[in-house]
VODREN-909117 format. One record per residue (C-alpha): residue in three letters; x, y, z. Coordinates in steps of 0.1 Angstrom, whole numbers, padded with zeros to 4 digits, always signed. Last residue first. Layout:
// VODREN-909117
ALAXYZ;...
// end
This chain:
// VODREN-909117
UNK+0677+0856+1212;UNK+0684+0815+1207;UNK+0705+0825+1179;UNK+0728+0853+1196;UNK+0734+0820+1220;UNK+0745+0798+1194;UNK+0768+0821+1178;UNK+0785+0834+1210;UNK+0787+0792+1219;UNK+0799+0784+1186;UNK+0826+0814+1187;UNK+0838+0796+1224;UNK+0839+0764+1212;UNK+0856+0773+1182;UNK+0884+0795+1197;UNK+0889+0768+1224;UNK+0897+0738+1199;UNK+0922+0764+1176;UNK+0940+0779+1207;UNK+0946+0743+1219;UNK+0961+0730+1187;UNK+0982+0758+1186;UNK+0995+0753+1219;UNK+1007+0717+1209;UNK+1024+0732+1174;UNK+1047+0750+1200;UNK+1053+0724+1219;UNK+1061+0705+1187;UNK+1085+0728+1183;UNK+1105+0712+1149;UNK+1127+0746+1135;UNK+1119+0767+1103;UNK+1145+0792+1087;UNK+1136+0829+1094;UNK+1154+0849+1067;UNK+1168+0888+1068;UNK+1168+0904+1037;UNK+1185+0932+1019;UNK+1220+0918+1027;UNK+1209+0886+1008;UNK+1200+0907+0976;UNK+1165+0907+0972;UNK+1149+0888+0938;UNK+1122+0871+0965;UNK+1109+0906+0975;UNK+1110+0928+0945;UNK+1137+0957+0940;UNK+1123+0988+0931;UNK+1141+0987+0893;UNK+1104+0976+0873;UNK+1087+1007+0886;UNK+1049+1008+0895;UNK+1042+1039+0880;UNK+1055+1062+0902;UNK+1023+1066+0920;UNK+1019+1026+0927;UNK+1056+1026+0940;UNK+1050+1055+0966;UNK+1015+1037+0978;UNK+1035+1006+0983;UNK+1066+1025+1002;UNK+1043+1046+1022;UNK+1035+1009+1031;UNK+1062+0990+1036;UNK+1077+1021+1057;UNK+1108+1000+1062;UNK+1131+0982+1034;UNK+1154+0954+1054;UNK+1132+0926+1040;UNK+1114+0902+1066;UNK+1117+0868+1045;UNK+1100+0838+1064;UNK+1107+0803+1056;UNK+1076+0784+1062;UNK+1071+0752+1083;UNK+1041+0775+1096;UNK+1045+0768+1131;UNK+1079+0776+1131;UNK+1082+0800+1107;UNK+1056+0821+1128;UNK+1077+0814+1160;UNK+1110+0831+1145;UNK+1090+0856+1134;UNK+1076+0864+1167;UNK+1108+0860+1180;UNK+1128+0884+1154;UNK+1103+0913+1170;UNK+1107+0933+1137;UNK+1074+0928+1122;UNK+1055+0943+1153;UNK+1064+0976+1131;UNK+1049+0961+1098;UNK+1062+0937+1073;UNK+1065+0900+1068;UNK+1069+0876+1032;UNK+1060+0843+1031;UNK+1069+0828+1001;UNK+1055+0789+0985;UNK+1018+0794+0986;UNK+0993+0761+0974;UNK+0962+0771+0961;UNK+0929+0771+0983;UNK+0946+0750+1010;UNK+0969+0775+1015;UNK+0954+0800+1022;UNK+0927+0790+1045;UNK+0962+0779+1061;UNK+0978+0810+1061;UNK+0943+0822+1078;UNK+0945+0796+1111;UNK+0983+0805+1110;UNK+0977+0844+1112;UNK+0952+0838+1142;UNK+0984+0812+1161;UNK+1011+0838+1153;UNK+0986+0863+1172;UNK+0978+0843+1200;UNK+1017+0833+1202;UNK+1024+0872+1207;UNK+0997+0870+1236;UNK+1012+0841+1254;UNK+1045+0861+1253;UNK+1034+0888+1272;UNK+1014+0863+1297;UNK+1041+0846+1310;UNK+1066+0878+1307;UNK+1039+0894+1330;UNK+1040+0860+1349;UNK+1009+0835+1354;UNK+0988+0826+1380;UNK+0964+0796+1377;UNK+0936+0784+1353;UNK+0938+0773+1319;UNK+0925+0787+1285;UNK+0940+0827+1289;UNK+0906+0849+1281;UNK+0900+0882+1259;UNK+0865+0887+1260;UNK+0839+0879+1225;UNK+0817+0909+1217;UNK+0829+0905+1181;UNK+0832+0876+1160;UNK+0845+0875+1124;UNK+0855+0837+1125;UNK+0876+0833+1094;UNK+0887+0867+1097;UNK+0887+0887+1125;UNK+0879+0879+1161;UNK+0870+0911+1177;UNK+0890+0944+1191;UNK+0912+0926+1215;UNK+0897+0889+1215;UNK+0932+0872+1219;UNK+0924+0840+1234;UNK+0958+0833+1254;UNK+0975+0800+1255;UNK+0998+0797+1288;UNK+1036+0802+1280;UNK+1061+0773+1280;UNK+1095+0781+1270;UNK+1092+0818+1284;UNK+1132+0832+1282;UNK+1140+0839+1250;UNK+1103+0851+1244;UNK+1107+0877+1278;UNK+1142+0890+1264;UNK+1128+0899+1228;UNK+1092+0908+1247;UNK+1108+0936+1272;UNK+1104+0968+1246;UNK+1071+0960+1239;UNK+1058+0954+1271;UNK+1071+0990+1282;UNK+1051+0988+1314;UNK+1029+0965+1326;UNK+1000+0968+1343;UNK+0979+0941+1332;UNK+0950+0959+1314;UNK+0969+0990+1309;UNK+0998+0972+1287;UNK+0979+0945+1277;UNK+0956+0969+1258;UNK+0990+0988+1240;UNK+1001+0953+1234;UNK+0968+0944+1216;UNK+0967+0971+1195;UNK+1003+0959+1183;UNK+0984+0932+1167;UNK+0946+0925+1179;UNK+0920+0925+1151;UNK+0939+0899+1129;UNK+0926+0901+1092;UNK+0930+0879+1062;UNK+0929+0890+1023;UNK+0927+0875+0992;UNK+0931+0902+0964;UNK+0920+0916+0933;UNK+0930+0932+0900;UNK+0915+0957+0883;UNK+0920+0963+0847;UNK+0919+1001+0818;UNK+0915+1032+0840;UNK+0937+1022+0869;UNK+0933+0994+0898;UNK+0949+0974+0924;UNK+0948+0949+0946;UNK+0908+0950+0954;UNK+0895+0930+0975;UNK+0882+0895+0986;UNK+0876+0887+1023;UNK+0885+0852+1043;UNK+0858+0824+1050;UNK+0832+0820+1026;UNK+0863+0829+0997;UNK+0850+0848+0961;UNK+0871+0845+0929;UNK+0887+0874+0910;UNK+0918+0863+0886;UNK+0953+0859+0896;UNK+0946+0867+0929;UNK+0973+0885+0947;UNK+0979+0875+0983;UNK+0974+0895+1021;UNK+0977+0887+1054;UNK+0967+0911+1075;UNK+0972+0922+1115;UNK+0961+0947+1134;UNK+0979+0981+1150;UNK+1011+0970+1125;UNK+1019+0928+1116;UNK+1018+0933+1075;UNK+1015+0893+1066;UNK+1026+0892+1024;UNK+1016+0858+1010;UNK+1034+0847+0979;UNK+1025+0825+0952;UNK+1003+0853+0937;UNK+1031+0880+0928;UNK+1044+0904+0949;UNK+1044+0935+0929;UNK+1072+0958+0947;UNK+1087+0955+0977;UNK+1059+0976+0999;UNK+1032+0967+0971;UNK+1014+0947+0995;UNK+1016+0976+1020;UNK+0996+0997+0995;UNK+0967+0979+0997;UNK+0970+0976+1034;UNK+0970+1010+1037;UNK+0939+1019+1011;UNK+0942+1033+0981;UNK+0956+1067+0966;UNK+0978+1068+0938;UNK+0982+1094+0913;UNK+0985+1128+0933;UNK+1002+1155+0913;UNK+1029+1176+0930;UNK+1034+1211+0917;UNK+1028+1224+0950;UNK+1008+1256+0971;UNK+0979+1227+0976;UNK+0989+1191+0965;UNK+0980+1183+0933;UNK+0948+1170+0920;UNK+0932+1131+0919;UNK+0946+1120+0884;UNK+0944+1080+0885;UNK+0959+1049+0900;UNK+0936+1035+0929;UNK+0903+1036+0905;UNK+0882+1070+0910;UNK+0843+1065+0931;UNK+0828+1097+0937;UNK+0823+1104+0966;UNK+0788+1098+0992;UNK+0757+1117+1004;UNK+0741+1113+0969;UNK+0746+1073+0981;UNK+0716+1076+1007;UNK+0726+1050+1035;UNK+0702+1030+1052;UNK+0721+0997+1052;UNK+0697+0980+1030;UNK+0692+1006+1005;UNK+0728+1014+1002;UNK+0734+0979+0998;UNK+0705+0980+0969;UNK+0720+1015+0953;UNK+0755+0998+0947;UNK+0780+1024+0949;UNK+0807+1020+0920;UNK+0831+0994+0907;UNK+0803+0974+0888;UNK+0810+0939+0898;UNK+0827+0943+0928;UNK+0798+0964+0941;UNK+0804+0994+0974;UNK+0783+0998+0998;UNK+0802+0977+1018;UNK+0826+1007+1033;UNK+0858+0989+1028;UNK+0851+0988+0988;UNK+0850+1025+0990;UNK+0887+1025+1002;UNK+0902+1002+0975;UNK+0882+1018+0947;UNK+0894+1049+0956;UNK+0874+1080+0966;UNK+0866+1117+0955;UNK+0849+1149+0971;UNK+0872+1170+0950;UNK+0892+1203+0963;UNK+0908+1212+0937;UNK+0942+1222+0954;UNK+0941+1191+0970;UNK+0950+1184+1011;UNK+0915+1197+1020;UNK+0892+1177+0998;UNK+0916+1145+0996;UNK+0921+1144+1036;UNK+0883+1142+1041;UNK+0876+1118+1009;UNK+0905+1092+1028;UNK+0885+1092+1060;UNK+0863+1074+1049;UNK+0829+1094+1040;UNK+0797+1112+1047;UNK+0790+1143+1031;UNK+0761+1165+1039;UNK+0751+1202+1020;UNK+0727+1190+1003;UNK+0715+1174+1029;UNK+0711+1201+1052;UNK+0730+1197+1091;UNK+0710+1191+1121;UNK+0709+1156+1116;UNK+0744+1155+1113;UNK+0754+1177+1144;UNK+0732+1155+1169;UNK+0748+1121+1158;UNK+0724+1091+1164;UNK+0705+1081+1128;UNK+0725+1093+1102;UNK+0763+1090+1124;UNK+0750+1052+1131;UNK+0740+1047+1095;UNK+0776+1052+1087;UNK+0789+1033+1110;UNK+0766+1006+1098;UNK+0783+1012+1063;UNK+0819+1017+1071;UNK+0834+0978+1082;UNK+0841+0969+1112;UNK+0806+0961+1124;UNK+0806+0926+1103;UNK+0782+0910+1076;UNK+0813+0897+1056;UNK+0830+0910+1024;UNK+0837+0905+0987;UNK+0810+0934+0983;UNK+0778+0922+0959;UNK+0787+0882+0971;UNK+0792+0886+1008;UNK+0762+0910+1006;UNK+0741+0883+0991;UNK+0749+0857+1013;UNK+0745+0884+1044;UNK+0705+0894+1034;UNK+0684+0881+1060;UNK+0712+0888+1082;UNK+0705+0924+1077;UNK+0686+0934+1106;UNK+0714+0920+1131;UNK+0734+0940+1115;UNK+0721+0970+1131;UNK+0729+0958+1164;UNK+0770+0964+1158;UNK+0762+0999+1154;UNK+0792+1006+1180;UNK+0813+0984+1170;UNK+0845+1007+1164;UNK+0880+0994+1155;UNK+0879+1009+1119;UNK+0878+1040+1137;UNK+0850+1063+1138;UNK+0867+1102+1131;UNK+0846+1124+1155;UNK+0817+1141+1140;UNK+0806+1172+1121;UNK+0836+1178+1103;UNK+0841+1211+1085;UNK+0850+1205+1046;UNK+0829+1237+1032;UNK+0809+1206+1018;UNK+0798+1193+1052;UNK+0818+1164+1072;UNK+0805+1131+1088;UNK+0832+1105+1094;UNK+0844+1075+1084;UNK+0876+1047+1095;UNK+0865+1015+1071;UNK+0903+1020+1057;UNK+0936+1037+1074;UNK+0949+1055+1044;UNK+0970+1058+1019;UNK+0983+1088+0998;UNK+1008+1086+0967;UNK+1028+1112+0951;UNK+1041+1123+0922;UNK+1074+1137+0901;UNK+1088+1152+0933;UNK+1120+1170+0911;UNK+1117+1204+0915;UNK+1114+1198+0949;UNK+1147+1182+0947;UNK+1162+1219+0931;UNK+1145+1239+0955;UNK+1163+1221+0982;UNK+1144+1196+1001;UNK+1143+1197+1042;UNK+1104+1218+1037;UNK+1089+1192+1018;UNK+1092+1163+1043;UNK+1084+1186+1072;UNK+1054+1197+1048;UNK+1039+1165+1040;UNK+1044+1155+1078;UNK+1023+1185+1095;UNK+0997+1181+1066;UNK+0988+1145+1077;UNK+0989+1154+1114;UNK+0969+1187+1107;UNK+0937+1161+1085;UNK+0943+1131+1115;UNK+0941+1161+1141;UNK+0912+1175+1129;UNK+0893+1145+1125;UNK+0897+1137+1164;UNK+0899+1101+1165;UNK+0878+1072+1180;UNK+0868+1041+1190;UNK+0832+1031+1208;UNK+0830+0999+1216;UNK+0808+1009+1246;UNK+0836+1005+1269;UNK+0851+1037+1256;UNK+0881+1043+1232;UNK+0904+1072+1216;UNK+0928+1070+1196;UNK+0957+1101+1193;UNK+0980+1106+1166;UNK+1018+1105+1164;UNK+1037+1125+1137;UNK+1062+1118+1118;UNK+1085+1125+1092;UNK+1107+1108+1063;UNK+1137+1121+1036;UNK+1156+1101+1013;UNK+1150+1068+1015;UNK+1153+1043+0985;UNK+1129+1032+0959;UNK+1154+1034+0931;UNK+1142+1068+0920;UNK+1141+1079+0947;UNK+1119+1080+0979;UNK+1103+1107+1001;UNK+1084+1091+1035;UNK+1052+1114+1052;UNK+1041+1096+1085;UNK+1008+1100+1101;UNK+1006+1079+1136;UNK+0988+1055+1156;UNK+0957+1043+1134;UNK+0976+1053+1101;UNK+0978+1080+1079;UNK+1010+1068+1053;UNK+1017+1093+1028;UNK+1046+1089+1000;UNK+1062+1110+0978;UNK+1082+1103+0950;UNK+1114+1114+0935;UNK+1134+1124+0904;UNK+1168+1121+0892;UNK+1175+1132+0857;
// end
């Protein structure tokens, strides 16, 4: 009997809702774009509404072009999410403040309170002292929002945005999380897999206010008005791993969407002082863990590039513009912080030298940028146990020159498999029970793959060195200055 699995994908730019068989393959997708909103004050935003009628807008397109026979047959679905996004809701599930992006720095002073106590947070949470993750954000909507102090606290919740979508989108209606998202928030403790009432204590957050805590595989509910059980839910990232099925630790997968990450399986849990650990995947009975890498400005940064510089349609013009640009300036791509190893905000986007440069100039500078921040973490990588695959997936994916550039510099051959929706994919996989027959990156067919084979550039590695000398001076000089404060 054929049956078939659902899964969501609520991203930072649009919702999409992907059915695949048994054999992992397409059958039915939608989408639906949502809006981001931004301020100079680092504030970044969504409407909570429209994420939660985005979400349901796709499950239901999706649902509605089966035949009662194929709905019969949705065994499952999975649900993944955009992580470290929160908001403020009450237990009748009406939010009481915007949707705070990932992207947001807003309580970025709080964490200046806490450095007394970053070694020890690194350790409880597998992640840096940094504004992008939930907790300060959290704090924020305590301390600043109007409608949350107003509301009881018995009646508060204050979650990622994955607990919102689970209490409406479930018949049940529970006030749950995964492991993968609550470990985002940094209140949550490797070691334990719950809320840890000292990082709570030190970020000001009162855990009744937050979900229970569920591994990444379990029972969440079914859909409302649906047979459908929910048995995956974790974070995007997390599932994108799983795109092509378990990757193994030797290989490195680099999802290029809104930011970038470069993610690899750990065959047992250690901590990194540079890069973040997290949580692969979990069920009742073993967790397993991750290193992870992240690159701020992706695809995010094209959409700033494109109202900064006035330029229209860059994405559409960078195959011709990196065919044609031999020697493009080196560009310090700040757009939304400096991720992982430096994890630096409030630094500004800056091109190294002086002069006047082209839009196709500076378009492709700014794709190099990013090669040159995934490089600085392949390398971290690398050098803490060697990789041997380098696997690529994401929408900024598919620009062959960026690809092309990474294998490059990398001296890696780069395998960008034909299978989209890597992470609807992931999340799909992980509900169904992580099936043996979806076909695993590395045992692809050729016609299932397309390969980036390395060529010399030294020009190319020239640049790099550049980015990697100007980077450091200019972190040391933020860090130096916020010292003599």
């Amino acid at each position: 009997m054929n049956y078939y699995y659902l899964g969501v994908d609520q991203g930072s730019h649009s919702s999409r809702a992907v059915l695949f068989d048994n054999n992992g393959k397409i059958v039915a997708d939608a989408a639906q774009k949502v809006t981001l909103n931004r301020n100079s004050a680092g504030h970044v935003e969504h409407d909570a509404v429209q994420l939660l009628d985005s979400v349901t807008y796709v499950i239901r397109q999706v649902l509605s072009s089966l035949d009662g026979q194929q709905l019969e047959q949705v065994a499952a679905c999975g649900i993944a999410t955009q992580r470290s996004t929160v908001l403020a809701w009450n237990d009748s599930g009406k939010a009481l403040s915007p949707a705070l992006s990932w992207q947001d720095v807003r309580a970025e002073k709080l964490l200046q309170k806490l450095k007394l106590h970053e070694q020890e947070i690194l350790r409880l949470t597998g992640l840096p002292l940094t504004p992008y993750y939930s907790a300060s954000k959290m704090n924020w909507l305590l301390n600043e929002s109007d409608s949350v102090k107003h509301c009881s606290r018995d009646q508060l919740r204050l979650s990622p945005l994955i607990s919102y979508l689970l209490f409406h989108l479930l018949e049940n209606r529970p006030y749950a999380i995964d492991h993968s998202n609550a470990q985002r928030t940094q209140l949550f403790a490797l070691d334990s897999l719950t809320w840890s009432e000292r990082l709570c204590g030190w970020f000001g957050v009162d855990s009744t206010l937050l979900p229970d805590c569920m591994p990444m595989n379990a029972s969440y509910g079914r859909l409302t008005d649906t047979h459908i059980p929910v048995t995956a839910v974790c974070g995007d990232q997390n599932a994108a791993m799983f795109g092509s099925g378990a990757p193994g630790p030797e290989t490195a997968l680099i999802n290029i969407g809104s930011g970038a990450f470069v993610l690899r399986e750990l065959e047992r849990f250690s901590s990194s002082a540079d890069q973040l650990t997290g949580i692969a995947c979990s069920d009742r009975y073993k967790v397993s863990y991750l290193r992870e890498a992240t690159v701020n400005g992706a695809a995010n940064a094209l959409s700033w590039a494109e109202q900064q510089w006035h330029v229209e349609d860059l994405l559409g013009r960078l195959p011709e513009w990196i065919e044609q640009v031999d020697e493009p300036p080196v560009f310090i791509n700040a757009v939304g912080g400096l991720g992982t190893p430096w994890m630096q905000a409030g630094l500004h986007s800056s091109f190294t030298g002086s002069g006047s440069y082209t839009d196709a100039e500076k378009a492709v500078a700014l794709i190099e940028s990013i090669v040159f921040m995934i490089q600085v973490n392949l390398e971290l990588m690398n050098a803490e146990k060697p990789l041997y695959k380098l696997r690529v997936s994401g929408g900024l994916s598919n620009q062959d020159g960026l690809c092309q550039k990474l294998s490059n510099l990398s001296g890696f051959e780069i395998e960008r498999s034909i299978v989209t929706e890597a992470t609807a994919r992931g999340v799909a996989w992980l509900a169904a029970g992580r099936p043996q027959n979806w076909r695993i990156a590395g045992n692809c067919r050729d016609t299932d793959v397309i390969r980036f084979v390395p060529q010399q550039d030294e020009a190319l590695q020239t640049r790099y060195q550049i980015f990697k000398t100007e980077i450091e001076r200019l972190v040391n000089n933020m860090q130096q200055t916020d010292a003599d404060k």
